[in-house]
C-alpha positions as CSV (number, residue, x, y, z in Angstrom):
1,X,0.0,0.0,0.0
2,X,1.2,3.6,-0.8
3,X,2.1,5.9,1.8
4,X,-0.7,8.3,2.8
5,X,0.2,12.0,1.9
6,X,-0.8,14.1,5.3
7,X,-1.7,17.8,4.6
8,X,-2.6,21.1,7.3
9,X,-4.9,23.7,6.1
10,X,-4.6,26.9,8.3
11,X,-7.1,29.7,7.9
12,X,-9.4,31.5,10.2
13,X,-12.0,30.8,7.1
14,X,-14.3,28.2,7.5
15,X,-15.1,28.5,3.9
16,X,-11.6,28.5,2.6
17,X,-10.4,25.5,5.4
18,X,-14.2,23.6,3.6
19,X,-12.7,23.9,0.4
20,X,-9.1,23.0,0.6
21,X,-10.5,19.9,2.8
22,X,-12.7,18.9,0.0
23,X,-10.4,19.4,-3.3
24,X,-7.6,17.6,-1.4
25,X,-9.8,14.5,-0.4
26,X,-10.0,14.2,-4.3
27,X,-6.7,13.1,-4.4
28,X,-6.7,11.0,-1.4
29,X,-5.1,13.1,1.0
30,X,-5.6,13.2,4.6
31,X,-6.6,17.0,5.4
32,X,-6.5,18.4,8.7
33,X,-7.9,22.1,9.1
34,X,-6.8,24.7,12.0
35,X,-8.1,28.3,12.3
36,X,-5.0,29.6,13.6
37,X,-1.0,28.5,13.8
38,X,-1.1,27.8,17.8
39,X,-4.3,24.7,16.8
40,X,-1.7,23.8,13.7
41,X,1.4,23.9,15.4
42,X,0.6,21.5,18.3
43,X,-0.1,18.7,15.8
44,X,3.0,19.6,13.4
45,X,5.1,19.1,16.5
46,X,4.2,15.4,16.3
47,X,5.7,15.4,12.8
48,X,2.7,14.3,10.5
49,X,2.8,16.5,7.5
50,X,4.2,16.2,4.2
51,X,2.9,19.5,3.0
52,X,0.9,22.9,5.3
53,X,-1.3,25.5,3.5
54,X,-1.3,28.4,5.5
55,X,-3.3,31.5,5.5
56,X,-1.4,34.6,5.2
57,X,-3.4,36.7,7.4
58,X,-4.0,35.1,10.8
59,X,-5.3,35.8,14.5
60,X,-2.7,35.3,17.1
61,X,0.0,34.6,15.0
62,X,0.5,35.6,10.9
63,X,1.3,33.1,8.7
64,X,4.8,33.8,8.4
65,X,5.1,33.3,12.2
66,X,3.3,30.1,11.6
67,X,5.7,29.4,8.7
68,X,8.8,29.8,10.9
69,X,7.6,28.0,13.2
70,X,6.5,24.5,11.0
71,X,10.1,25.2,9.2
72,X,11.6,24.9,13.2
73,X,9.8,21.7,14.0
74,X,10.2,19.9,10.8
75,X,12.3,21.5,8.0
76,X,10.8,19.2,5.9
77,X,7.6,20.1,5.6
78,X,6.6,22.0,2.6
79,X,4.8,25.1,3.2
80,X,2.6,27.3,0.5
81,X,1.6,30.8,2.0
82,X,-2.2,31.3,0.7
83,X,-3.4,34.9,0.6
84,X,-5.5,37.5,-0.9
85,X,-2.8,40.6,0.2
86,X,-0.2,39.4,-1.9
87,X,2.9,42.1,-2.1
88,X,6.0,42.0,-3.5
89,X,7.2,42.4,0.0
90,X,5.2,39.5,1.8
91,X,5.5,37.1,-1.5
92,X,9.9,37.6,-0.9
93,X,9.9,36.8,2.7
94,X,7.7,33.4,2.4
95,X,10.0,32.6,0.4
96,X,12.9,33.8,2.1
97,X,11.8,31.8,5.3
98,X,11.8,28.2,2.9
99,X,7.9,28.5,1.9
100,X,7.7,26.5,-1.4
101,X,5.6,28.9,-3.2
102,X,2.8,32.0,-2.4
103,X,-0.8,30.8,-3.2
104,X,-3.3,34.1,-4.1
105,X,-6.8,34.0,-3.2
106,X,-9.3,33.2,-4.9
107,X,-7.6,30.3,-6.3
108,X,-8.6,27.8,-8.5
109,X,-8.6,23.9,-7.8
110,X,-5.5,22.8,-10.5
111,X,-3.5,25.5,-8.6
112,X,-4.1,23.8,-5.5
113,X,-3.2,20.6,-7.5
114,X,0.1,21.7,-9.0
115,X,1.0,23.1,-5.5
116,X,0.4,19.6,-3.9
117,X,2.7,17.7,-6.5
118,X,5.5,20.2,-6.4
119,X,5.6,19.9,-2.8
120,X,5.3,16.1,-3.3
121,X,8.2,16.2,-5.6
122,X,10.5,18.5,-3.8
123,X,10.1,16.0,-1.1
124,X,10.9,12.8,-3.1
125,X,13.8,14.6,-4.2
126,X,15.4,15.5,-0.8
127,X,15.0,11.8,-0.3
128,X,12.7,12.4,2.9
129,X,10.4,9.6,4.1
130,X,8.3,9.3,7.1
131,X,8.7,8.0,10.2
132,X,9.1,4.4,10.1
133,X,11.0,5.3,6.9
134,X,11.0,2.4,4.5
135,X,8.3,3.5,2.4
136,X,8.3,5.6,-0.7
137,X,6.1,8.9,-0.8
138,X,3.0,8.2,-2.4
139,X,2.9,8.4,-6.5
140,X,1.7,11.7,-8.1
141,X,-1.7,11.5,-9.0
């Protein structure tokens, strides 16, 4: 059986954490949803995801906070900033601080799709595999 790909949705949204959940479940991909990075981050600290969407724009902490903080626990993990306040600026520093790419809002589904498999492939290229570590990341559907 093929690894499981585990993916973190972060936005204060309920609409935007409903859609990621149910374009991602397409593929087979076990979603979790938080509405802010301190819900997110206790569950990254246990090491589960391949791959975090996170919102730009958060309460408590902003997403590059949260992004710096994911990059801390597991450097592995590949992060997309989503946001509709895209700058120059903010679109530099994600980047800057390892995000993989910056995701505007409203985006459409293949972009969520291409996002998924670069970070997929990025991984498979650093060679990283879960704990437990025998098992190949899943194939790119």
């Amino acid at each position: 059986m093929a690894q499981e790909v585990h993916v973190a949705v972060i936005d204060d949204e309920p609409s935007v954490l409903e859609s990621f959940k149910m374009i991602l479940k397409i593929k087979d991909y076990i979603v979790d949803t938080y509405p802010d990075g301190p819900a997110a981050l206790k569950e990254v600290q246990k090491g589960k995801y391949d791959i975090a969407f996170v919102d730009y724009k958060l309460p408590v902490m902003d997403g590059l906070e949260v992004l710096r903080k994911i990059k801390e626990i597991d450097p592995d993990t590949e992060v997309i900033i989503v946001t509709a306040y895209a700058t120059d600026a903010s679109h530099a520093n994600a980047i800057t601080l390892g995000a993989l790419e910056y995701l505007r809002k409203p985006f459409m589904m293949e972009e969520i799709y291409e996002l998924a498999e670069r970070a997929l492939k990025r991984r498979r290229m650093k060679g990283v595999k879960k704990e437990g570590g025998a098992q190949p990341l899943p194939p790119i559907h």
